[in-house]
PDB file of N, CA, C and O in Angstrom:
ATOM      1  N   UNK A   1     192.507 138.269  79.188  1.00  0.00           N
ATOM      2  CA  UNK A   1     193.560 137.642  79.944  1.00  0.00           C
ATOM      3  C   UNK A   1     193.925 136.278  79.358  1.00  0.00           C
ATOM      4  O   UNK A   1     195.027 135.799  79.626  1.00  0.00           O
ATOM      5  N   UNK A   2     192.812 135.438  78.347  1.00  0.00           N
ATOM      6  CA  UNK A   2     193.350 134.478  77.823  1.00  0.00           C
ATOM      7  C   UNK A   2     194.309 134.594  77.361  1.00  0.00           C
ATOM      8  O   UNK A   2     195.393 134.181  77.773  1.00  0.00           O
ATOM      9  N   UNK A   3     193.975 135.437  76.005  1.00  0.00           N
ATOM     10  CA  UNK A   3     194.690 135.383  74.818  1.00  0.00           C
ATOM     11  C   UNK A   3     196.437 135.611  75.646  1.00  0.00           C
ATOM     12  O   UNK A   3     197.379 134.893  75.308  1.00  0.00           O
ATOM     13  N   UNK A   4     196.569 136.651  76.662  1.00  0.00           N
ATOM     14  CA  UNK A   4     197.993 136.528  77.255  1.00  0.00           C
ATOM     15  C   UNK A   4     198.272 135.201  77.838  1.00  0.00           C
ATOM     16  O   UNK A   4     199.430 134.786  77.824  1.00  0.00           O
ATOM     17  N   UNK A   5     197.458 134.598  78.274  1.00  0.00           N
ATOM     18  CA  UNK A   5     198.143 133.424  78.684  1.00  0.00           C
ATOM     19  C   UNK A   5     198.353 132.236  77.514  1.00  0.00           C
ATOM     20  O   UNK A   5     199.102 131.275  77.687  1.00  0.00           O
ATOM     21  N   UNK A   6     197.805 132.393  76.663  1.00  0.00           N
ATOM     22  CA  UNK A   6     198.352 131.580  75.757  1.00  0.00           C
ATOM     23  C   UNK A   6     199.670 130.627  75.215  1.00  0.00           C
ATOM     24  O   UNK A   6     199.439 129.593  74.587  1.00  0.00           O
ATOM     25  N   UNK A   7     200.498 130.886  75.390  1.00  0.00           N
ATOM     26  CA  UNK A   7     201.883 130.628  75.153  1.00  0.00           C
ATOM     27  C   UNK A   7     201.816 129.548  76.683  1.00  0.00           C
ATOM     28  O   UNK A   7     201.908 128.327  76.554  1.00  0.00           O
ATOM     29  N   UNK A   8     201.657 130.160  77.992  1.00  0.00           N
ATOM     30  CA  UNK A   8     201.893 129.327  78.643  1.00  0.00           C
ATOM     31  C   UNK A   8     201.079 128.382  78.467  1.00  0.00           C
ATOM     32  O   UNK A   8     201.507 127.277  78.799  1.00  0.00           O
ATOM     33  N   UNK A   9     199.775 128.438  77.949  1.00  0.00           N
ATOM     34  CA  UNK A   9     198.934 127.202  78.034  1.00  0.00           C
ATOM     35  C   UNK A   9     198.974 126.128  77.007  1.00  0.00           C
ATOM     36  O   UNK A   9     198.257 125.140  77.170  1.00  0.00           O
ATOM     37  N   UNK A  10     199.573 126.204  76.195  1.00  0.00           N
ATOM     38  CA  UNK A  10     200.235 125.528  74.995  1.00  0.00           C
ATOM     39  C   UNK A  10     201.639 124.859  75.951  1.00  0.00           C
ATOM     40  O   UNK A  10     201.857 123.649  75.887  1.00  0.00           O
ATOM     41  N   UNK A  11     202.318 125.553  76.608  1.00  0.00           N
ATOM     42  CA  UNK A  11     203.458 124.767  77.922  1.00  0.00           C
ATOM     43  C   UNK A  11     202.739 123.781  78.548  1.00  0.00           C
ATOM     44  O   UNK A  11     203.267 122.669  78.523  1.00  0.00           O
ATOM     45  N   UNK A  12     201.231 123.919  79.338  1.00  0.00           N
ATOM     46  CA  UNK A  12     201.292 123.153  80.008  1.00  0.00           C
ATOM     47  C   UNK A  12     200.674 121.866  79.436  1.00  0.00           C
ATOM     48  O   UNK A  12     200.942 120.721  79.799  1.00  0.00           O
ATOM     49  N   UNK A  13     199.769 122.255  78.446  1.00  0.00           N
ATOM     50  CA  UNK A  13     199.096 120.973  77.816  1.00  0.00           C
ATOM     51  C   UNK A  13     200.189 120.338  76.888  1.00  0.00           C
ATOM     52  O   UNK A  13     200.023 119.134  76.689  1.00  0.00           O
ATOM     53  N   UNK A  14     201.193 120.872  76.327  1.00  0.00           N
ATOM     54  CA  UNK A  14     202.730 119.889  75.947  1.00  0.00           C
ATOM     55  C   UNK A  14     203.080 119.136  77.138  1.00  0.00           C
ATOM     56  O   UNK A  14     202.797 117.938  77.133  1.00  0.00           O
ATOM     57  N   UNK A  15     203.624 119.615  78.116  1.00  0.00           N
ATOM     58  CA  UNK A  15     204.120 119.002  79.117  1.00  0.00           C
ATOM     59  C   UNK A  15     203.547 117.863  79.701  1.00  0.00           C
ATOM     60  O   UNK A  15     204.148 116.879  80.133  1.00  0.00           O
ATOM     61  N   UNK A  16     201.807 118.162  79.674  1.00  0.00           N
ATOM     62  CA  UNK A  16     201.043 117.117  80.716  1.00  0.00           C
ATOM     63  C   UNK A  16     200.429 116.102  79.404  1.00  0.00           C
ATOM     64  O   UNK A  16     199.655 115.185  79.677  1.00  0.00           O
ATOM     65  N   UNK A  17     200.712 116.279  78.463  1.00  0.00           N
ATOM     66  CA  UNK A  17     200.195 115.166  77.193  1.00  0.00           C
ATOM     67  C   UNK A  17     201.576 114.221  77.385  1.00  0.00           C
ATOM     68  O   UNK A  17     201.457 113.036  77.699  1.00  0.00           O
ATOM     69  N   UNK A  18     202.449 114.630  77.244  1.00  0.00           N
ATOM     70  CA  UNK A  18     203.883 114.485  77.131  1.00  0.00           C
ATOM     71  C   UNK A  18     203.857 113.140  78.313  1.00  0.00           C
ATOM     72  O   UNK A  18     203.736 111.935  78.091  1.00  0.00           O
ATOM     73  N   UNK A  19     204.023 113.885  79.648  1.00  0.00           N
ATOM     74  CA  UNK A  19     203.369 113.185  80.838  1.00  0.00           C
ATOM     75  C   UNK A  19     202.733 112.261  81.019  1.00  0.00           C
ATOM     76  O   UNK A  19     203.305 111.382  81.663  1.00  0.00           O
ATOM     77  N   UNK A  20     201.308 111.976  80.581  1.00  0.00           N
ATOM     78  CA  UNK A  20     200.352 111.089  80.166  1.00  0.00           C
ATOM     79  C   UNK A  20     200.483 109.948  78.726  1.00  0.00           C
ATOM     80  O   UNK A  20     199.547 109.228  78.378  1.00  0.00           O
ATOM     81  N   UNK A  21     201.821 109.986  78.037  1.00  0.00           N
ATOM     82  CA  UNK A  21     201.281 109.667  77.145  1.00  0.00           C
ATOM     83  C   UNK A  21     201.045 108.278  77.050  1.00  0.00           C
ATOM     84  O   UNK A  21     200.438 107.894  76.051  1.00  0.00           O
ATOM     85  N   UNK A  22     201.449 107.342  77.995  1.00  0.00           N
ATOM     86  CA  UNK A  22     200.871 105.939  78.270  1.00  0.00           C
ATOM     87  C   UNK A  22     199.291 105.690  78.119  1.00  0.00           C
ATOM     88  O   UNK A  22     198.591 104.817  77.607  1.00  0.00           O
ATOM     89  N   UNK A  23     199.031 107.136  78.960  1.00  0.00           N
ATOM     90  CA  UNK A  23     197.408 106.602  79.439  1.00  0.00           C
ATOM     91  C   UNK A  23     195.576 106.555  78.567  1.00  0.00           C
ATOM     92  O   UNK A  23     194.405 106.364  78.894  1.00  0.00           O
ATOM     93  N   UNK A  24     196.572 106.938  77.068  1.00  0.00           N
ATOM     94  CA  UNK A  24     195.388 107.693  76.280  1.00  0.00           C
ATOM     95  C   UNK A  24     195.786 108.082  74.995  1.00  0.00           C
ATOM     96  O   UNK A  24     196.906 108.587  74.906  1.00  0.00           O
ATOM     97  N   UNK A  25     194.910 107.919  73.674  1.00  0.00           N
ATOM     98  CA  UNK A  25     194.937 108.249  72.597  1.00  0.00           C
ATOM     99  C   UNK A  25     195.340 109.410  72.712  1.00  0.00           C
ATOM    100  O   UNK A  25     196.396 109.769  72.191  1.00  0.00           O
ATOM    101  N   UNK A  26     194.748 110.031  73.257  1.00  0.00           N
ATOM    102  CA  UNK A  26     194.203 111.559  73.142  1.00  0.00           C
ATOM    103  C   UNK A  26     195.878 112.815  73.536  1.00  0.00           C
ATOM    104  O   UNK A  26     196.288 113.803  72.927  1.00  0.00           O
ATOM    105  N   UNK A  27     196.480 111.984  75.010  1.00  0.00           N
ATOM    106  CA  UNK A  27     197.299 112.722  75.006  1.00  0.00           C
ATOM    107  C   UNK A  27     198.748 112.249  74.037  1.00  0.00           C
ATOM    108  O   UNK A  27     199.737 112.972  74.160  1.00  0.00           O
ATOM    109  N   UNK A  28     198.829 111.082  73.129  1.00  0.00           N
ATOM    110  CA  UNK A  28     199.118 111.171  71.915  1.00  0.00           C
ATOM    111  C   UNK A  28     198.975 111.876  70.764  1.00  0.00           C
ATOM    112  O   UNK A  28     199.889 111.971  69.944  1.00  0.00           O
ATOM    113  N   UNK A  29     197.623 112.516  70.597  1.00  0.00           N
ATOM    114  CA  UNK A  29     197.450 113.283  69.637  1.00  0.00           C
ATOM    115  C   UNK A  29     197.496 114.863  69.612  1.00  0.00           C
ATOM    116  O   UNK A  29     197.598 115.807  68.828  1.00  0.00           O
ATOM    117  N   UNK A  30     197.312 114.473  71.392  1.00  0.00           N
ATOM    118  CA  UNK A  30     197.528 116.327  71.359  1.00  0.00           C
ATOM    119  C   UNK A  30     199.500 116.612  71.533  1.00  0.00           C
ATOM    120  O   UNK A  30     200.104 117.679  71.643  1.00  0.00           O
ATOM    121  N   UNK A  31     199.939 115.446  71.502  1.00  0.00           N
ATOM    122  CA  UNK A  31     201.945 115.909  71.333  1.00  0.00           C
ATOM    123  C   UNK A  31     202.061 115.902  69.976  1.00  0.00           C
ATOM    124  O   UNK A  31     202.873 116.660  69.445  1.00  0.00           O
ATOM    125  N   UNK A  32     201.196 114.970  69.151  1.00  0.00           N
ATOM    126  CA  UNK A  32     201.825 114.729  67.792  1.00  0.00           C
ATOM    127  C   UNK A  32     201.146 116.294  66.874  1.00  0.00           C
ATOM    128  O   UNK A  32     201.707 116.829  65.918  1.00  0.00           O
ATOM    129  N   UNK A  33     199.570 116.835  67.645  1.00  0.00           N
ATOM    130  CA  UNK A  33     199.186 117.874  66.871  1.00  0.00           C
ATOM    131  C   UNK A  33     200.270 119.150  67.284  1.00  0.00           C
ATOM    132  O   UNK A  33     200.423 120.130  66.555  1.00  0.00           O
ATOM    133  N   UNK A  34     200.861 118.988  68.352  1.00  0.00           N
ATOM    134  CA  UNK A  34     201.877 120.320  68.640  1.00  0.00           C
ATOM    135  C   UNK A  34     203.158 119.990  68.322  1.00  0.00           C
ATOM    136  O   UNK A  34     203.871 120.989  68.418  1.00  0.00           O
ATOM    137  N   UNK A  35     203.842 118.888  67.937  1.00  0.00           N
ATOM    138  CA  UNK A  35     205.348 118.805  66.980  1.00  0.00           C
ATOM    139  C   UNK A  35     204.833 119.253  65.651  1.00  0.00           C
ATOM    140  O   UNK A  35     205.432 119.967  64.847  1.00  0.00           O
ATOM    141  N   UNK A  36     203.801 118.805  65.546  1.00  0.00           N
ATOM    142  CA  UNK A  36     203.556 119.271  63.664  1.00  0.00           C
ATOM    143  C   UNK A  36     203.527 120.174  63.507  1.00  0.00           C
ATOM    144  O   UNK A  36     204.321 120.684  62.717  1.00  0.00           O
ATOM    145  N   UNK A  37     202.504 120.975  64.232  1.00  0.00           N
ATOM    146  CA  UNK A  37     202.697 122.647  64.177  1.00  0.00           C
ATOM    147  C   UNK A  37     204.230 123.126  64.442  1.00  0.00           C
ATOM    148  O   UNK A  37     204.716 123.578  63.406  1.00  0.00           O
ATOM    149  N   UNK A  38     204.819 123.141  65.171  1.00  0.00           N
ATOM    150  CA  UNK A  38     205.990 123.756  65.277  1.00  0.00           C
ATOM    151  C   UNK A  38     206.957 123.132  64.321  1.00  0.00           C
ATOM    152  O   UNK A  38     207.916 123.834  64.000  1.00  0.00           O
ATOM    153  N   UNK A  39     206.847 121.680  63.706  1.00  0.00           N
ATOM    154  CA  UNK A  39     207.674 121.348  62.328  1.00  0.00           C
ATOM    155  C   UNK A  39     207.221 121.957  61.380  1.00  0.00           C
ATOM    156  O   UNK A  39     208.093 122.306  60.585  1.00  0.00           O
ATOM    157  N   UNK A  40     205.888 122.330  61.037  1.00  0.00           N
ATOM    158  CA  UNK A  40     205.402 123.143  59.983  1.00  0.00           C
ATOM    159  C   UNK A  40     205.453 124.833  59.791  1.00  0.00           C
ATOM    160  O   UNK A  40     205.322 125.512  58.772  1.00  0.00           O
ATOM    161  N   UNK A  41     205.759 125.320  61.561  1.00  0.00           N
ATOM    162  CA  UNK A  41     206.251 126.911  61.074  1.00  0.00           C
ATOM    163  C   UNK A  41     207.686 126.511  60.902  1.00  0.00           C
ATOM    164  O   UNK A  41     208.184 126.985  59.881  1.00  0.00           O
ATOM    165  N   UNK A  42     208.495 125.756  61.636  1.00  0.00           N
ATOM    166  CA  UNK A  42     210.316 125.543  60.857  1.00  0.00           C
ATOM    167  C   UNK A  42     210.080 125.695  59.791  1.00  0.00           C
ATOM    168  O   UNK A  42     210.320 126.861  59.479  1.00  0.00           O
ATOM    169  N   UNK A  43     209.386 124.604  58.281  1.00  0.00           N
ATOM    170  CA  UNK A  43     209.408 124.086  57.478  1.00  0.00           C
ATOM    171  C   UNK A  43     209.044 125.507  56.271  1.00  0.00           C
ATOM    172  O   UNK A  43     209.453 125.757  55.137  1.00  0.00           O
ATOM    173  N   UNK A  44     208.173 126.130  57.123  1.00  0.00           N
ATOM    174  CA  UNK A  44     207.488 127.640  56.233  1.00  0.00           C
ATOM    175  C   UNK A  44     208.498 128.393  55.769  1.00  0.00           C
ATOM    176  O   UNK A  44     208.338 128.969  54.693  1.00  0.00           O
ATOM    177  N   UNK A  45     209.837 128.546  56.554  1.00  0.00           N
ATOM    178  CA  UNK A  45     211.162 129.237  56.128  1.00  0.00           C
ATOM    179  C   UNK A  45     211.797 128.602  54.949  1.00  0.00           C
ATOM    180  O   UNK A  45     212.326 129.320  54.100  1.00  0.00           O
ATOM    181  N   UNK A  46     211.788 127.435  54.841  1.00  0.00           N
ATOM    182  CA  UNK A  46     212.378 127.109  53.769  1.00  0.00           C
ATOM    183  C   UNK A  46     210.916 126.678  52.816  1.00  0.00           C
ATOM    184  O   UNK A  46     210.562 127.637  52.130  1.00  0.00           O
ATOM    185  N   UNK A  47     210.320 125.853  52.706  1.00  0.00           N
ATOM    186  CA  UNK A  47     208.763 126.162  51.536  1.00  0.00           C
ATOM    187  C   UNK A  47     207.888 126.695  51.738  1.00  0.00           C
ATOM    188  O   UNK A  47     207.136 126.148  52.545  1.00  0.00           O
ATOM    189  N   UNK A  48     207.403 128.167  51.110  1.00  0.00           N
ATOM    190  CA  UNK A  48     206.555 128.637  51.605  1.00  0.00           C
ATOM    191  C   UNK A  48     205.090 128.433  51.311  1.00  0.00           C
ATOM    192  O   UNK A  48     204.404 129.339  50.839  1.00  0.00           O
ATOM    193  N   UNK A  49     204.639 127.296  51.579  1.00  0.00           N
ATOM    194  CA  UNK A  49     203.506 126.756  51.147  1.00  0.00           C
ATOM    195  C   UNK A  49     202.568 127.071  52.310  1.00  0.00           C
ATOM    196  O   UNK A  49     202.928 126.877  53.471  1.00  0.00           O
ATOM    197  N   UNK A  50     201.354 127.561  51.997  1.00  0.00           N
ATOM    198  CA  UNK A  50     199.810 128.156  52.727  1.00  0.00           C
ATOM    199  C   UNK A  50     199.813 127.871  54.201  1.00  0.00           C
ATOM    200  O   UNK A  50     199.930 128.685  55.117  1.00  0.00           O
ATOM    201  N   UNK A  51     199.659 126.547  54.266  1.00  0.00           N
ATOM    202  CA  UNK A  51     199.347 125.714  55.364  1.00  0.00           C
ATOM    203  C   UNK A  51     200.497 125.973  56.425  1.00  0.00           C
ATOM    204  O   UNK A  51     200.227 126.576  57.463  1.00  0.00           O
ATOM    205  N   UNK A  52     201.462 125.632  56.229  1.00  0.00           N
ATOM    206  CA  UNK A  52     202.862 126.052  56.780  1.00  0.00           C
ATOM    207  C   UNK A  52     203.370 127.714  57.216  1.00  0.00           C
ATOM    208  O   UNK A  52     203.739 128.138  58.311  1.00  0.00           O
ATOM    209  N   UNK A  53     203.274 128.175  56.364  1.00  0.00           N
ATOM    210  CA  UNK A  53     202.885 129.909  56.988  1.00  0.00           C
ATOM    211  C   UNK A  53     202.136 130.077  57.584  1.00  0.00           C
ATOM    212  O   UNK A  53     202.389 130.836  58.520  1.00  0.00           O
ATOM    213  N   UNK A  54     200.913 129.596  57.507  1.00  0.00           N
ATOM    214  CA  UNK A  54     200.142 129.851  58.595  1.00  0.00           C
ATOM    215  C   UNK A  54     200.032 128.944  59.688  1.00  0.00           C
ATOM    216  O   UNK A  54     199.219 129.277  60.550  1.00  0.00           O
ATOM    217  N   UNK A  55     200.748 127.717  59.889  1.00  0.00           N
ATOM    218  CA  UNK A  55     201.300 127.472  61.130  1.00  0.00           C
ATOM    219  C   UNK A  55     202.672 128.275  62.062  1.00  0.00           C
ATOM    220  O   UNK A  55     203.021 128.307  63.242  1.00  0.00           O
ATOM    221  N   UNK A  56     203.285 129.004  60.441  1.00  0.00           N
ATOM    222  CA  UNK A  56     204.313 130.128  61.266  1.00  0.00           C
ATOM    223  C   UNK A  56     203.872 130.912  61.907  1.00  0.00           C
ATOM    224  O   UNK A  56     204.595 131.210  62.859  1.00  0.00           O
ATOM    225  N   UNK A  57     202.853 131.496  61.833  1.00  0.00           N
ATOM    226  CA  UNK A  57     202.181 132.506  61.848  1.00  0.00           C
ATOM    227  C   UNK A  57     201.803 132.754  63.311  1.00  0.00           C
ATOM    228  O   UNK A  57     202.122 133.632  64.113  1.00  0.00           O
ATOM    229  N   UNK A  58     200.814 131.408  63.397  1.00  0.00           N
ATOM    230  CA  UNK A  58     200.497 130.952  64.875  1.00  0.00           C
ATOM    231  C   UNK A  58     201.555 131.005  66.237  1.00  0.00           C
ATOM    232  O   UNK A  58     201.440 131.388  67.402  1.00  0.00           O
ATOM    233  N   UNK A  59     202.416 130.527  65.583  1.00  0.00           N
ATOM    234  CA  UNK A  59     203.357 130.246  66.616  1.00  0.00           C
ATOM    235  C   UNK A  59     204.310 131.630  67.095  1.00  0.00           C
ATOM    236  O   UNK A  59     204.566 132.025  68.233  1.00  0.00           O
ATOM    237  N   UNK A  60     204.781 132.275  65.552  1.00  0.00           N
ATOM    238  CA  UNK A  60     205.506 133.216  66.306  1.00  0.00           C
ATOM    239  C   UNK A  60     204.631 134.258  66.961  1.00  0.00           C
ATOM    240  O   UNK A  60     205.090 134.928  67.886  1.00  0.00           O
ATOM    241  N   UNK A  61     203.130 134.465  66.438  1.00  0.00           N
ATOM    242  CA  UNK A  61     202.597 135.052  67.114  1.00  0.00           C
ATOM    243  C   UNK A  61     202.528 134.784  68.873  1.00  0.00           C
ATOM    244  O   UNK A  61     202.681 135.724  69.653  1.00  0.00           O
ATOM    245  N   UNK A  62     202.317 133.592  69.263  1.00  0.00           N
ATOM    246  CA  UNK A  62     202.262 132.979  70.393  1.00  0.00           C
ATOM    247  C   UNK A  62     203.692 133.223  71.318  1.00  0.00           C
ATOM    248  O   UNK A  62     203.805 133.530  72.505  1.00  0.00           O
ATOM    249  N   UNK A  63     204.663 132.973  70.342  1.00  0.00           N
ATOM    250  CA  UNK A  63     205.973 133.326  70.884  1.00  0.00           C
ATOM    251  C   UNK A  63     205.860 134.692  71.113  1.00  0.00           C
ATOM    252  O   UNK A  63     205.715 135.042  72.284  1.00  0.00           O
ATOM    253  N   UNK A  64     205.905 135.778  69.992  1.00  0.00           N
ATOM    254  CA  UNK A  64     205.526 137.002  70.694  1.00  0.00           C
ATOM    255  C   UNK A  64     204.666 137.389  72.014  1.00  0.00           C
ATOM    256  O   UNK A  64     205.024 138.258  72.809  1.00  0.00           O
ATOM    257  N   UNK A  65     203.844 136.856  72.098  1.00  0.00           N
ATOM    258  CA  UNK A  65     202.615 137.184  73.267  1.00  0.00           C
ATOM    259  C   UNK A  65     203.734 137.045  74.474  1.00  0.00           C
ATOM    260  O   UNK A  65     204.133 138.056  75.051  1.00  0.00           O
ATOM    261  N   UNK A  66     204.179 135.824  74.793  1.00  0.00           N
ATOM    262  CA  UNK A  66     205.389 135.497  75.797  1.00  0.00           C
ATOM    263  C   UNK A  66     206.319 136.309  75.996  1.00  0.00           C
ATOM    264  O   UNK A  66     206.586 136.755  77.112  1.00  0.00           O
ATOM    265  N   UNK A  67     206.908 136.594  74.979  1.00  0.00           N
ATOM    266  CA  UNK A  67     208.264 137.594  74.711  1.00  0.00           C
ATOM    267  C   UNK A  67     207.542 139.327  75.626  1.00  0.00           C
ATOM    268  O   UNK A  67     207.943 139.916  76.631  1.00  0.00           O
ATOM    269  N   UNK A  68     206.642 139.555  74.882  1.00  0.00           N
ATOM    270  CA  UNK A  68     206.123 141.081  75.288  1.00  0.00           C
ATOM    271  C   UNK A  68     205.452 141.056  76.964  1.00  0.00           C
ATOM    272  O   UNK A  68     205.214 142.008  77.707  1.00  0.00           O
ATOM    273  N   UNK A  69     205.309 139.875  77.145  1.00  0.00           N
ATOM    274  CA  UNK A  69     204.529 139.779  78.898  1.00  0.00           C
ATOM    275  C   UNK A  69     205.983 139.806  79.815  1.00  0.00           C
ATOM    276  O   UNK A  69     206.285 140.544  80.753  1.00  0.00           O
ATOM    277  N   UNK A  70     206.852 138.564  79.081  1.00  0.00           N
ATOM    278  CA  UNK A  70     208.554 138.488  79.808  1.00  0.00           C
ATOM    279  C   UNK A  70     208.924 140.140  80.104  1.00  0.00           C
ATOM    280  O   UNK A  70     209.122 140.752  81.154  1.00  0.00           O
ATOM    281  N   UNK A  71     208.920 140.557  78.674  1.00  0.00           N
ATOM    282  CA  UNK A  71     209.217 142.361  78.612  1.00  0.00           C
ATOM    283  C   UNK A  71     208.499 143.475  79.532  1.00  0.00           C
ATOM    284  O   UNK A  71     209.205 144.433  79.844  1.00  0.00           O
ATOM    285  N   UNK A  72     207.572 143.457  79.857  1.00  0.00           N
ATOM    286  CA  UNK A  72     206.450 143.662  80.520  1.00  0.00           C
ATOM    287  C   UNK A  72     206.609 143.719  81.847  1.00  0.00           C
ATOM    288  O   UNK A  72     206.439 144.708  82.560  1.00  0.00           O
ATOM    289  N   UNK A  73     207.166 141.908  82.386  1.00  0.00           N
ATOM    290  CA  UNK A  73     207.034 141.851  83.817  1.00  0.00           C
ATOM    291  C   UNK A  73     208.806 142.090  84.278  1.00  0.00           C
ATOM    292  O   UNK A  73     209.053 142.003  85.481  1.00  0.00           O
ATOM    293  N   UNK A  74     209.921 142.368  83.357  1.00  0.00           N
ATOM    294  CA  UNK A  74     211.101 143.018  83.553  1.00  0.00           C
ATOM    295  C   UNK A  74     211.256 144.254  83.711  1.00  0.00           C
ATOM    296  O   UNK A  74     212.029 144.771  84.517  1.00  0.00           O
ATOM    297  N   UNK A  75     210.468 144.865  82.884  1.00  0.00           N
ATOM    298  CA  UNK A  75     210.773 146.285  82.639  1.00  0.00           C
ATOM    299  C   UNK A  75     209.719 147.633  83.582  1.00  0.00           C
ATOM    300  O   UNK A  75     209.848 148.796  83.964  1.00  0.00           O
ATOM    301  N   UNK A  76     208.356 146.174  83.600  1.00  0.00           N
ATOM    302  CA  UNK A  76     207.070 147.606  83.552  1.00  0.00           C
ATOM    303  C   UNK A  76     206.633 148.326  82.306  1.00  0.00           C
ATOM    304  O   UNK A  76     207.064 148.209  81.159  1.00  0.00           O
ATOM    305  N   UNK A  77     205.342 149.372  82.957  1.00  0.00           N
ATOM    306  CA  UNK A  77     205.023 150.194  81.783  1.00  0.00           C
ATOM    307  C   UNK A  77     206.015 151.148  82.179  1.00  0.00           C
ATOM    308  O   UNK A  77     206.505 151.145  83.308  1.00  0.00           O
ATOM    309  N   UNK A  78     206.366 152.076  81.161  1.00  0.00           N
ATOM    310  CA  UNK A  78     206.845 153.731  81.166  1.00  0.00           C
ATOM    311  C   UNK A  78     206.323 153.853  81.693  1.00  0.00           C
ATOM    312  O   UNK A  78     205.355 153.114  81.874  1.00  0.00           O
ATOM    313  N   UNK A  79     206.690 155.349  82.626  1.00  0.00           N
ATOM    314  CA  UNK A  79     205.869 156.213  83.820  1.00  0.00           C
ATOM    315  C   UNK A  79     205.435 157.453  82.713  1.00  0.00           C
ATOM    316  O   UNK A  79     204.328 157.985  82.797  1.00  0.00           O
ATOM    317  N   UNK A  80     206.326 157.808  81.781  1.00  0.00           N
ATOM    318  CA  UNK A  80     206.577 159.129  80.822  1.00  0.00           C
ATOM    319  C   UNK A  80     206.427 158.298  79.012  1.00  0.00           C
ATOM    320  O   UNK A  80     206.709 157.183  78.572  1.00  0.00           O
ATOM    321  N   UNK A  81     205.821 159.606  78.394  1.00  0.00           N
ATOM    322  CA  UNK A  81     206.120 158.999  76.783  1.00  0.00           C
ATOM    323  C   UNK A  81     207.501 159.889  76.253  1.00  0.00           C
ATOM    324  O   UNK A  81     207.890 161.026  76.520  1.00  0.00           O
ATOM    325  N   UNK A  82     207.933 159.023  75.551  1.00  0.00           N
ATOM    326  CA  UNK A  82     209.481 160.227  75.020  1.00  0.00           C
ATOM    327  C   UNK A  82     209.064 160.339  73.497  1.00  0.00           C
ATOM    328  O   UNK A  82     208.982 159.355  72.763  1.00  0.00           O
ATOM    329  N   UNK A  83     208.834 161.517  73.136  1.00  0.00           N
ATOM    330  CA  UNK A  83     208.660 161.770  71.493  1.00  0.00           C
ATOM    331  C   UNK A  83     210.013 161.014  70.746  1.00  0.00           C
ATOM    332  O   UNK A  83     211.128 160.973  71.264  1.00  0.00           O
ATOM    333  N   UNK A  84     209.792 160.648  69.916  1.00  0.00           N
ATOM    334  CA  UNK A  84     211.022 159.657  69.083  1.00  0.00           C
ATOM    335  C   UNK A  84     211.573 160.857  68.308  1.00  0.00           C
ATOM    336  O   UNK A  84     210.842 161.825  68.096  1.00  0.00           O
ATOM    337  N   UNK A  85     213.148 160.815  67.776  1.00  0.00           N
ATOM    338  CA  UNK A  85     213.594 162.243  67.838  1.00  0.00           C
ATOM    339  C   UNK A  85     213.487 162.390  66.507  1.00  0.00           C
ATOM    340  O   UNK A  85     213.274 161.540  65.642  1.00  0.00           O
ATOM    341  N   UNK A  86     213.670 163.664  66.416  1.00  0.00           N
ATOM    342  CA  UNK A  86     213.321 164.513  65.270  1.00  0.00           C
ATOM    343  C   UNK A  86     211.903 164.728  64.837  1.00  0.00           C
ATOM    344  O   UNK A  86     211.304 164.560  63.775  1.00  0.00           O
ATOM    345  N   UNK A  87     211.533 165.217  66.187  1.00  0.00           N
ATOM    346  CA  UNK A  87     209.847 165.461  65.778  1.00  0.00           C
ATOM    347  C   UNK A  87     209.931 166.907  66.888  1.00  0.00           C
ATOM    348  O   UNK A  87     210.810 167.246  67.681  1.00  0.00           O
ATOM    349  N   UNK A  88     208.897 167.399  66.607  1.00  0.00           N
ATOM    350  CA  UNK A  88     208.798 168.619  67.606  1.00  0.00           C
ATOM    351  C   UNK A  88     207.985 168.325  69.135  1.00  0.00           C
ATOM    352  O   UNK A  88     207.873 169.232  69.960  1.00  0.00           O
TER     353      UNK A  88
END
């Protein structure tokens, strides 16, 4: 159940660092460690250097996790499987 909540929990610790950031090193470093990451998967599209892909990596994965739960809690599971066509 973590790993699904992920995406939101990356929301709330942005938001509440964001929030705090008068009161503490710390919630300074945890806004400046999450702009970098998300400037460094932007940055992976145009240089594709190690470090940077694999901050893409992270993120759209994370974005996915969100996207498929959003999908999930719109749609539901199927009740039925439908064979994909042209198969017997």
């Amino acid at each position: 159940m973590l790993r699904y909540a992920t995406p939101f929990l990356h929301l709330i610790v942005l938001v509440t660092s964001v929030a705090l950031l008068g009161q503490g090193w710390v919630y300074a470093a945890a806004v400046v460690a999450q702009v970098a990451i998300l400037l460094a998967a932007l940055a992976a599209g145009v240089v594709p250097a190690r470090p940077l892909l694999v901050a893409r990596y992270y993120v759209l994965t994370t974005a996915s996790l969100a996207a498929g739960l959003w999908d999930w809690l719109r749609r539901g599971t199927p009740a039925v499987w439908e064979p994909a066509e042209g198969t017997r």
